[in-house]
DRENKE-417454 format. One line per 3 residues: number of its first residue (from 1); their letters; for each residue z, x, y of C-alpha. Coordinates in steps of 0.001 Angstrom, whole numbers, plus 524288, in hexadecimal, padded with zeros to 5 digits. Layout:
<nodes>
NUM> a> Z,X,Y  ... $
</nodes>
This chain:
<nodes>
1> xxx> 13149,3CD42,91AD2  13099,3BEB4,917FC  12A09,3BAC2,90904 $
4> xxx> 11C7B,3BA4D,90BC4  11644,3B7A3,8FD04  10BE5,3AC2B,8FBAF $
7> xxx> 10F6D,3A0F9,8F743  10FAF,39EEC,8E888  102B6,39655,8E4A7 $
10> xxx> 1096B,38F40,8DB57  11353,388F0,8E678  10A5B,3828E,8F1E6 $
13> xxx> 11082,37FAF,8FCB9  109D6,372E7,8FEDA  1053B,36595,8F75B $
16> xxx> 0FA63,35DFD,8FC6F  1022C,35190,8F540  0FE3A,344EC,8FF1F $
19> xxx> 1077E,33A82,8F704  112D0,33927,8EEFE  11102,33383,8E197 $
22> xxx> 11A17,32638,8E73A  10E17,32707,8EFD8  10269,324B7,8E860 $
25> xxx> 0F874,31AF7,8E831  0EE6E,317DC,8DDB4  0E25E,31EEF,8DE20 $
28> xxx> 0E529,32563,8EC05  0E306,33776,8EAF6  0EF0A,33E4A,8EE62 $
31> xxx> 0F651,348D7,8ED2B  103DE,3488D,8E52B  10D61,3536F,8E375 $
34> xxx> 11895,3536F,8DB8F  11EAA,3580A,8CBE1  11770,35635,8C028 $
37> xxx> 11F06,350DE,8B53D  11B66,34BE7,8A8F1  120AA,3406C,89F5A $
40> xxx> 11B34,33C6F,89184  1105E,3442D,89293  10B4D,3407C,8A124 $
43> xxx> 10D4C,346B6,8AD40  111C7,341CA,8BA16  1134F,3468C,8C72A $
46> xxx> 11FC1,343D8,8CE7B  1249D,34629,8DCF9  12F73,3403B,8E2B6 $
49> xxx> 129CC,33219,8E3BD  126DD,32FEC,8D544  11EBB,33438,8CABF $
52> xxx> 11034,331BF,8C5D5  1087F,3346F,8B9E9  0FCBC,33DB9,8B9FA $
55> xxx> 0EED0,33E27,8B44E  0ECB5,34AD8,8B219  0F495,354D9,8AA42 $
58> xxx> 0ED1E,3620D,8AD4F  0F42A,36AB0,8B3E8  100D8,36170,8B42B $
61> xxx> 10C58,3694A,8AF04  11AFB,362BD,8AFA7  124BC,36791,8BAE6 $
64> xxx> 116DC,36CCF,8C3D5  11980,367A4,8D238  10AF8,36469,8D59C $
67> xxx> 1003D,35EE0,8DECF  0F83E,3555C,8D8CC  0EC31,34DA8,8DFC9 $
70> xxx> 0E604,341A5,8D9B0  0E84B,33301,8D9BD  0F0EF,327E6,8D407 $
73> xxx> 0EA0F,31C80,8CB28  0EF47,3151B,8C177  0FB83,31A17,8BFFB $
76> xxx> 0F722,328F7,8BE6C  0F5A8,3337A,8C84F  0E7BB,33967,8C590 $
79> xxx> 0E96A,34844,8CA02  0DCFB,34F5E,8CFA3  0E325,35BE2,8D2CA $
82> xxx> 0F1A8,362F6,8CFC9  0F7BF,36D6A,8D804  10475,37272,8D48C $
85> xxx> 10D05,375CE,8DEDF  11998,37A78,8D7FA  11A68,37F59,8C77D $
88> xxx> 127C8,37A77,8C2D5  12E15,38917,8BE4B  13776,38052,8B765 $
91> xxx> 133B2,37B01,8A90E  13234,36DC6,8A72B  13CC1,36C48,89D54 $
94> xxx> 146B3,3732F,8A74E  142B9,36CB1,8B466  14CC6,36410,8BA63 $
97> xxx> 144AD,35711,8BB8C  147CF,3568B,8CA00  13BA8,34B86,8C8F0 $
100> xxx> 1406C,341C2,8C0C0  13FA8,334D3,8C67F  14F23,330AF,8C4EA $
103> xxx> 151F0,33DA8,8CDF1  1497B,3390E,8D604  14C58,32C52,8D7A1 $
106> xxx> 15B9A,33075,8D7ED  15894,3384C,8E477  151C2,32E27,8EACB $
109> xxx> 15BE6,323DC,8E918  16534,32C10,8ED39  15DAA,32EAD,8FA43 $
112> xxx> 15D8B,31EB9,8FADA  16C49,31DE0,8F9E7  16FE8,3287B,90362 $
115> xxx> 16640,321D0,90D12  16A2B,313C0,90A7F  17761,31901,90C6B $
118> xxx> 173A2,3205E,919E5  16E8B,312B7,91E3F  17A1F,30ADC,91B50 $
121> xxx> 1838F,31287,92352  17799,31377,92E26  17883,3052E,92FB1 $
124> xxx> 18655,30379,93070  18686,30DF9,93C08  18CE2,31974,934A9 $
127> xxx> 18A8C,327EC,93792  1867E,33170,92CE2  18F0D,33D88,92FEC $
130> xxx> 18D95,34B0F,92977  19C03,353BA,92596  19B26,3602F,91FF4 $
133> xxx> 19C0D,36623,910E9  1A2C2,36FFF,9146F  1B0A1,36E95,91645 $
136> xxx> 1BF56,37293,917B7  1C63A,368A6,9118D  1C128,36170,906E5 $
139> xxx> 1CAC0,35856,904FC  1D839,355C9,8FDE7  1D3C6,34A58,8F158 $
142> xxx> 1DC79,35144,8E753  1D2AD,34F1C,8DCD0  1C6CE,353DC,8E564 $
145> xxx> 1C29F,362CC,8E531  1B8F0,368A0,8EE58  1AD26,371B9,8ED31 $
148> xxx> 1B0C9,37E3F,8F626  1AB19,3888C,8FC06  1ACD4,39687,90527 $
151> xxx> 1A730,398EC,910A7  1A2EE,3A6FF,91498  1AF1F,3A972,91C76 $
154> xxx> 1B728,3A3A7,91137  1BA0F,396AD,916B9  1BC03,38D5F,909AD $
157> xxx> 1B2BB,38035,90B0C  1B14E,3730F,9035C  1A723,3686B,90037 $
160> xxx> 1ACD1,35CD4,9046C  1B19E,353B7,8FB9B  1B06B,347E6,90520 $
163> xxx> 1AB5C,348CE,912A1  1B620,33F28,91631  1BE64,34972,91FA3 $
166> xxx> 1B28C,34A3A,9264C  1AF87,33DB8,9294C  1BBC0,33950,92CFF $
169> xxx> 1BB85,345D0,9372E  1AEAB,33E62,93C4F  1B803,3308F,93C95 $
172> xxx> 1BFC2,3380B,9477F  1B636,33BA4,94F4D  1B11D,32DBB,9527A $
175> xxx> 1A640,32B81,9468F  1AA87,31EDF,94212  19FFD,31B07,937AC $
178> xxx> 19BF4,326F1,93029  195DB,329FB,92281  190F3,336F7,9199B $
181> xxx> 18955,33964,90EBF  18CA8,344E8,909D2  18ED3,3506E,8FF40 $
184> xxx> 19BC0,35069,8F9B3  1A222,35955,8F091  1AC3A,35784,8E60F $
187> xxx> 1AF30,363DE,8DCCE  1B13F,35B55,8D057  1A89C,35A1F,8C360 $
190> xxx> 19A36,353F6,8C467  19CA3,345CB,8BD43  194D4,339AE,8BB0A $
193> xxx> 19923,33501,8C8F5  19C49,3416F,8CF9A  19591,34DB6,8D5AA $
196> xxx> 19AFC,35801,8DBED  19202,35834,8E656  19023,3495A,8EB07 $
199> xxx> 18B58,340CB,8F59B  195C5,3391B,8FB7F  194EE,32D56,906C8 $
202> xxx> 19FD0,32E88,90F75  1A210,322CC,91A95  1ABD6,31F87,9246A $
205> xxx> 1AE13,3159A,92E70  1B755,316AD,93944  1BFA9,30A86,93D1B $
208> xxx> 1BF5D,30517,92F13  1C4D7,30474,922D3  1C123,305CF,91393 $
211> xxx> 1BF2E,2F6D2,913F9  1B340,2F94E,91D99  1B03D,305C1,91482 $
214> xxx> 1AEE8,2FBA1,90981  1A668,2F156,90DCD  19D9E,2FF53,9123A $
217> xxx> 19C78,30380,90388  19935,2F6E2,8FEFB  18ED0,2F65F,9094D $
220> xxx> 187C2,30301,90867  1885B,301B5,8F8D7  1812F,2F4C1,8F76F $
223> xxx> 17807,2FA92,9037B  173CA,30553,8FB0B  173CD,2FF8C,8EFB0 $
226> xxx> 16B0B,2F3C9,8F540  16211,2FF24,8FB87  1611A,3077B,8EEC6 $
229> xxx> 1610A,2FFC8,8E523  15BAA,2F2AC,8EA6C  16918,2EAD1,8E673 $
232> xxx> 175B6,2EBDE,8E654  1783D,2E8FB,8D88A  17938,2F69E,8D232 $
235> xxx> 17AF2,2F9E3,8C427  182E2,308B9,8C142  18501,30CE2,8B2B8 $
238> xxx> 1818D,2FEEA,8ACD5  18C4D,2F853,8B6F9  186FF,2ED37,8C03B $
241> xxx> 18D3E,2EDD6,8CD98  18945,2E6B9,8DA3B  18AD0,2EEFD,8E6F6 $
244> xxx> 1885C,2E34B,8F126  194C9,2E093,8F952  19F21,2DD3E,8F9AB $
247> xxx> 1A52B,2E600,8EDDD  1B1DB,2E30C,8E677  1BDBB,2E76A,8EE24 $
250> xxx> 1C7EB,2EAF4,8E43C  1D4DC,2F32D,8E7D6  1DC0C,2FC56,8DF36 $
253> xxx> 1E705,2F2F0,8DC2F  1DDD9,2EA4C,8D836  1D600,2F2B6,8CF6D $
256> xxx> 1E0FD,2F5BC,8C884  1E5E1,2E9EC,8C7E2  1D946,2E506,8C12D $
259> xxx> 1D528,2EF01,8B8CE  1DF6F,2F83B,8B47D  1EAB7,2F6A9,8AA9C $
262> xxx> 1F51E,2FD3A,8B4EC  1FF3E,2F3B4,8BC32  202FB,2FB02,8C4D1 $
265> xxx> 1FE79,2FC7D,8D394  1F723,306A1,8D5FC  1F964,30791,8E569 $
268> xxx> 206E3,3021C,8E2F2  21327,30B83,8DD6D  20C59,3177E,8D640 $
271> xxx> 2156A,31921,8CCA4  21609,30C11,8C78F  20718,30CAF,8C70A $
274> xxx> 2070B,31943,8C040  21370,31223,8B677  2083E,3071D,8B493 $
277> xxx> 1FCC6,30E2B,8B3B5  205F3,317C9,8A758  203EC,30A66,89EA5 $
280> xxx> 1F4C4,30A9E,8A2BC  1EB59,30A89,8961E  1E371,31491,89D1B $
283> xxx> 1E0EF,320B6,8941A  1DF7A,32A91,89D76  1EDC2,32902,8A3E4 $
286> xxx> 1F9B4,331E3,89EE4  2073B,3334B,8A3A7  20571,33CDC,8AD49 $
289> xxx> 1FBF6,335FA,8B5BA  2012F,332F7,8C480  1FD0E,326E9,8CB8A $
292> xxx> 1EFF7,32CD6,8D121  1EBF9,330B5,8C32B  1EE86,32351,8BB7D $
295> xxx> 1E9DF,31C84,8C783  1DCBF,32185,8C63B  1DBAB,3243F,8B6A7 $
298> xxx> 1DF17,31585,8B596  1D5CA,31172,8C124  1C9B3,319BC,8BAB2 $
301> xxx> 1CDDA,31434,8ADA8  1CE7F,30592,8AEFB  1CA2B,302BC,8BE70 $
304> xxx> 1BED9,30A39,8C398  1B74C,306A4,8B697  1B859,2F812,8BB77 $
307> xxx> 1B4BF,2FB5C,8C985  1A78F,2F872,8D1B3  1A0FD,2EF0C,8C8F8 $
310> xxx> 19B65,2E449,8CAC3  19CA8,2E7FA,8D9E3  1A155,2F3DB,8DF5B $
313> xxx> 1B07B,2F52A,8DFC6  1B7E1,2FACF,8ED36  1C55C,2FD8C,8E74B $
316> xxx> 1CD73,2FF4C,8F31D  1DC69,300CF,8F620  1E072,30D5C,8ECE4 $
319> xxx> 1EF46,31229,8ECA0  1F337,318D1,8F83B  1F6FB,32505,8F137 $
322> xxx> 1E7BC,32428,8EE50  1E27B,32420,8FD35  1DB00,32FC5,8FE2D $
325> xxx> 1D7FF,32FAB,90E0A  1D891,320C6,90E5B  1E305,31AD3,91650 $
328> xxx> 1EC61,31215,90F04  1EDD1,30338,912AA  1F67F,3005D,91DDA $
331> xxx> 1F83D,2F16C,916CE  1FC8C,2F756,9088B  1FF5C,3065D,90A8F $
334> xxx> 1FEB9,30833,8FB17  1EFF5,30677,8FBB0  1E62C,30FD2,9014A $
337> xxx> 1D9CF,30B90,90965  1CFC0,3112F,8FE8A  1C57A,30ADA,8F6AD $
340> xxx> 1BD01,3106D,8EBBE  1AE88,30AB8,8E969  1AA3F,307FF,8DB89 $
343> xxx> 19E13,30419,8D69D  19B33,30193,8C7AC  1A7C9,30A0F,8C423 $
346> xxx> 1A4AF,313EF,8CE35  1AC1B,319E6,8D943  1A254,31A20,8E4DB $
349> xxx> 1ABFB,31BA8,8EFE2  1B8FA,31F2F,8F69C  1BDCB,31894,901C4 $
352> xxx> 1C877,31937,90C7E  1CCCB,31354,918D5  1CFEF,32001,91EBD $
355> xxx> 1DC79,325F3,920F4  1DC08,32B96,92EBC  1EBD9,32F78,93104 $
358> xxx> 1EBC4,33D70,93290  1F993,33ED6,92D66  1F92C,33558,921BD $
361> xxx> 1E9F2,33DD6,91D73  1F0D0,34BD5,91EEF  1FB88,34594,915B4 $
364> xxx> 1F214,34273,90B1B  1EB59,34E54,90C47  1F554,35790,90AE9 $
367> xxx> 1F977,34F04,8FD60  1ED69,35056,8FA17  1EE52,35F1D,8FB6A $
370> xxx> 1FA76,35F6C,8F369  1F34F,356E3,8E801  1EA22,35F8B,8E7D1 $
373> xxx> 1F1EC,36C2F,8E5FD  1F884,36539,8DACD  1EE2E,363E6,8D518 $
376> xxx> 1E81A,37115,8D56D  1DBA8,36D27,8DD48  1D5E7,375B4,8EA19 $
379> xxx> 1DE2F,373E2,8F5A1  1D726,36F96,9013A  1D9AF,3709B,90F9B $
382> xxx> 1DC8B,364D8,91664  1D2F0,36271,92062  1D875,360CA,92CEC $
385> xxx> 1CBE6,35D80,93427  1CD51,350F9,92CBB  1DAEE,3500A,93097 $
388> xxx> 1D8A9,352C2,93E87  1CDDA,34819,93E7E  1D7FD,33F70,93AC9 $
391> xxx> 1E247,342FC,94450  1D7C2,3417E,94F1E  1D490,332CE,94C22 $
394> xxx> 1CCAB,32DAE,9402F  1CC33,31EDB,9423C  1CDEA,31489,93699 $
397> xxx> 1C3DF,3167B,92ED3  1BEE8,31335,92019  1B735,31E95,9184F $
400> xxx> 1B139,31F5B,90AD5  1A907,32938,9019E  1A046,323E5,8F794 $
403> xxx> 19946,32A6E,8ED88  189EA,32B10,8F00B  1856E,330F8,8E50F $
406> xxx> 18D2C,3274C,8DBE3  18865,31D78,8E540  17B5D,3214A,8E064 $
409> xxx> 17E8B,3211B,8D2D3  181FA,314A5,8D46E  175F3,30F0B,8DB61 $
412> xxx> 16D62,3168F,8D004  17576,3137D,8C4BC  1761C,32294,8C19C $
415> xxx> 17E2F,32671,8B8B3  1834E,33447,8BCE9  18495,339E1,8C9E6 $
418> xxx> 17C66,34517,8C751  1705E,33C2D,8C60C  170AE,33763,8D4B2 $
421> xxx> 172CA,34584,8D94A  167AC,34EC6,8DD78  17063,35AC0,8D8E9 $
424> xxx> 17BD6,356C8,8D0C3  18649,360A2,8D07C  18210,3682A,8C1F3 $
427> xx> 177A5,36B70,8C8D1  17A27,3724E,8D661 $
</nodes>
């Protein structure tokens, strides 16, 4: 038999609320609904549009969701009759404060970004395209682990890391300007600029290059920020940085070149780079560091710190060894088609133009593999639906992910990830 008790009197169904408290004009009866709250000694009702102070204190009790009917003057709300509609269970002391106006504003700003977003790639005649969470192969990064899961008939499942395969299987089938936002899942420790749950913007355009995939980022960045924000002059963690176009275009070599204490190359001869970088007065290098490691203890030392300020910084050209899926330059082979996005000292964004030999990709993947088994991590599958994609035809093409919700820290001057995050990993 279905549950057929009444329905408690203490949860009504229904308000009879004919405004929100945005809404109100002075000295004009309505109906508001919302939280009561209280602060030095006065209460206030809040819904989602803002706050206002009450008159009246009978009946008013801190964490009640009620029904109040009255009328607005001089500042006040002058209640002529309370209803509550829901008794917090929850003390006041304990409640989350789900209410306070920073949450809210952080959820409606993000709502503004993901839209202004949406519109940018709108207008320049890109498709939105869905690929799924649940997947075979989650990739080969070395460094990168993936949440997993079992399916009833014991078939083991990721979270993708990237929904890159994906969109490059899309490439072959004749989509030639394609973007996602999307969830994204990395199994590493919660951080300042990391969750392990996150929203990532994936694009690609067919027929291009990362040169094209540049002058895109610098584009949608100062078209958000001009949207959200109402300029593009943005200030992060007391650092001034302009996003209008064009950004500083700075390659590895030169980076380097200008702000490290290492003579070597790095995208020339490794070893005489890793003999150079030896001398380096970075701390955190020790003898038994290979290229890859005092490359990047010496760039997060002394070059990232320098990077994205006053305007962004598009570091481009990394070491071949360093490609990732980007092809390497047919002009200087030693060099990879890659940039990196930084703004105010942060990474934003990775960027290829996109290796599409079939050979050269299964190559990398099974070294890849091989890293990773040295190095103790999960082995993964290699996912041959991507590799099929490739041997059917994916066309030149430039791709890049960027990093929404550090996008939005950025735009908000927020200071931890968690903060621009509905529910930030500690608490799922």
């Amino acid at each position: 038999m279905p549950h057929t008790d009444p329905p408690h009197p203490n949860f009504p169904s229904r308000t009879s609320r004919t405004c929100r408290i945005a809404d109100l004009r002075p000295d004009r009866p309505c109906v508001l609904a919302g939280r009561i709250s209280t602060d030095r000694g006065s209460f206030y009702l809040s819904d989602e549009t803002g706050s206002v102070r009450l008159k009246a204190e009978k009946g008013l009790v801190a964490g009640t969701i009620v029904e109040i009917a009255g009328s607005w003057r001089n500042g006040t709300f002058e209640n002529t009759s309370l209803k509550v509609l829901v008794r917090s269970a929850i003390a006041s002391a304990q409640r989350p404060d789900i209410r306070h106006p920073d949450r809210l504003r952080a959820h409606r700003f993000r709502a503004v970004v993901l839209r202004e977003i949406r519109t940018f790639f709108d207008r320049q005649g890109f498709i939105e395209v869905e690929t799924p969470l649940l997947i075979r192969s989650p990739g080969m990064e070395p460094h990168l682990r993936a949440f997993e899961t079992e399916s009833e008939s014991g078939r083991r499942l990721y979270l993708p890391t990237s929904p890159e395969y994906a969109m490059k299987r899309l490439l072959s089938e004749g989509l030639e300007r394609i973007y996602q936002l999307c969830k994204s899942f990395r199994d590493e420790a919660p951080s300042t600029f990391h969750n392990p749950e996150f929203t990532m913007l994936e694009w690609y355009r067919a027929y291009s290059d990362y040169r094209e995939i540049a002058a895109d980022t610098e584009s949608l960045v100062a078209h958000v920020a001009k949207r959200v924000t109402g300029s593009t002059r943005l200030t992060f963690r007391r650092i001034d940085v302009d996003v209008s176009t064009p950004w500083e275009r700075l390659s590895v070599r030169e980076a380097f070149c200008r702000y490290s204490d290492v003579d070597g190359d790095p995208c020339g001869d490794p070893g005489a780079f890793l003999a150079s970088a030896k001398t380096s007065k970075s701390t955190s290098l020790d003898d038994r560091d290979d290229f890859d490691s005092a490359f990047f203890k010496i760039f997060l030392d002394q070059i990232e710190p320098n990077l994205g300020s006053p305007r962004p910084t598009i570091l481009t050209d990394y070491p071949a060894s360093m490609a990732a899926l980007a092809k390497r330059s047919t002009d200087s082979p030693e060099i990879a088609e890659r940039f990196e996005v930084y703004i105010a000292g942060i990474e934003l964004a990775n960027a290829f133009t996109e290796l599409n030999d079939p050979a050269e990709q299964r190559n990398r993947l099974e070294s890849e593999s091989a890293k990773r088994a040295s190095l103790g991590a999960p082995e993964y599958a290699i996912d041959e639906s991507f590799l099929d994609a490739l041997r059917s035809g994916v066309p030149p093409s430039g791709g890049i992910a960027l990093g929404v919700d550090r996008l939005i820290m950025l735009l908000s001057d927020t200071d931890h990830i968690a903060d621009v995050l509905a529910f930030p990993f500690p608490e799922l």
